[in-house]
C-alpha positions as CSV (number, residue, x, y, z in Angstrom):
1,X,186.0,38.3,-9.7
2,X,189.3,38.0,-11.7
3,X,189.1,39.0,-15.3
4,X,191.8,37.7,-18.1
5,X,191.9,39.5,-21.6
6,X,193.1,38.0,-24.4
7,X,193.4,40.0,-27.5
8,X,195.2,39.6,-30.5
9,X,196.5,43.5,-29.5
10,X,196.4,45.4,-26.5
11,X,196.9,49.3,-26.9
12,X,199.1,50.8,-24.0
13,X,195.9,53.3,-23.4
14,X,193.5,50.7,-23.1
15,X,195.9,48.6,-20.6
16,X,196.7,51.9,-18.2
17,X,192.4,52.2,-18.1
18,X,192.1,48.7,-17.5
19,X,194.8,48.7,-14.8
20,X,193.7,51.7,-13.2
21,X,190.0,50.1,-13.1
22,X,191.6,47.1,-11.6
23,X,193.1,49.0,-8.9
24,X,190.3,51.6,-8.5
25,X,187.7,48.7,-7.5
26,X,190.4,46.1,-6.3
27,X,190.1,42.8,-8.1
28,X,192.6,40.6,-10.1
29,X,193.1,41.4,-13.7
30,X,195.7,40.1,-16.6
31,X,196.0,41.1,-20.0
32,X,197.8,38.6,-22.5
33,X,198.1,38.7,-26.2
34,X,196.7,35.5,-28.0
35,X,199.1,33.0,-28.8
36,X,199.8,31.8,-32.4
37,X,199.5,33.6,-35.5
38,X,197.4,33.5,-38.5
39,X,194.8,30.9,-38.6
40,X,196.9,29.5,-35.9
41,X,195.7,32.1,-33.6
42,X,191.9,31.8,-34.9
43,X,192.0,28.4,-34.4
44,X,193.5,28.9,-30.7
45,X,191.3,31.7,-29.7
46,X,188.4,29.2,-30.6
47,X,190.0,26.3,-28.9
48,X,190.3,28.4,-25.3
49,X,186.8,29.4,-26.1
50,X,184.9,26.2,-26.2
51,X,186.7,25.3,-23.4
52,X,186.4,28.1,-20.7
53,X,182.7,29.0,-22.2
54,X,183.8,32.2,-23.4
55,X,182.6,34.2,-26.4
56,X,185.1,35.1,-29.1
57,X,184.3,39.1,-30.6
58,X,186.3,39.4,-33.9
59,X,186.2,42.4,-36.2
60,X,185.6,40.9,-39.5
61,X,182.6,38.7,-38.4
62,X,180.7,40.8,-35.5
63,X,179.4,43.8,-37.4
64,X,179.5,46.7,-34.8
65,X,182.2,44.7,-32.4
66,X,181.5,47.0,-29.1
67,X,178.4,48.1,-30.4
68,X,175.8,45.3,-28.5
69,X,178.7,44.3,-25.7
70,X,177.6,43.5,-22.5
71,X,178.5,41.4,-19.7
72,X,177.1,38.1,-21.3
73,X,180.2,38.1,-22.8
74,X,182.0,37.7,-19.7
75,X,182.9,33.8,-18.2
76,X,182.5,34.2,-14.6
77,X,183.9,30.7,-13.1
């Protein structure tokens, strides 16, 4: 199943894992940073979300961000 991040930041650590993950059990992955800034970028994130049926996880709303993550949070087309 292909999997697309988008995230306002990507760490170069967390990209070599994901990669390596990716190529470990062979499916399609991209990583993209979210386009916009500011609210901009909110209101972007939220737009793409409604759309694809995906879940937004932001910092300053979902207390304990990785905490309760699971693969609900995934959009598997």
């Amino acid at each position: 199943v292909p999997l697309v991040v988008v995230a306002e930041a990507i760490e170069s650590d967390t990209l070599q894992t994901l990669m390596a993950a990716a190529a470990q059990k062979g499916f399609p992955v991209v990583a993209i940073r979210a386009p916009g800034f500011g609210a901009d970028r909110r209101d972007l994130m939220m737009d793409m979300a409604a759309f694809t049926g995906a879940v937004v996880r932001r910092p300053e709303t979902d207390e304990g961000l990785f905490e309760n993550f699971s693969v609900k949070y995934f959009l598997i087309l």
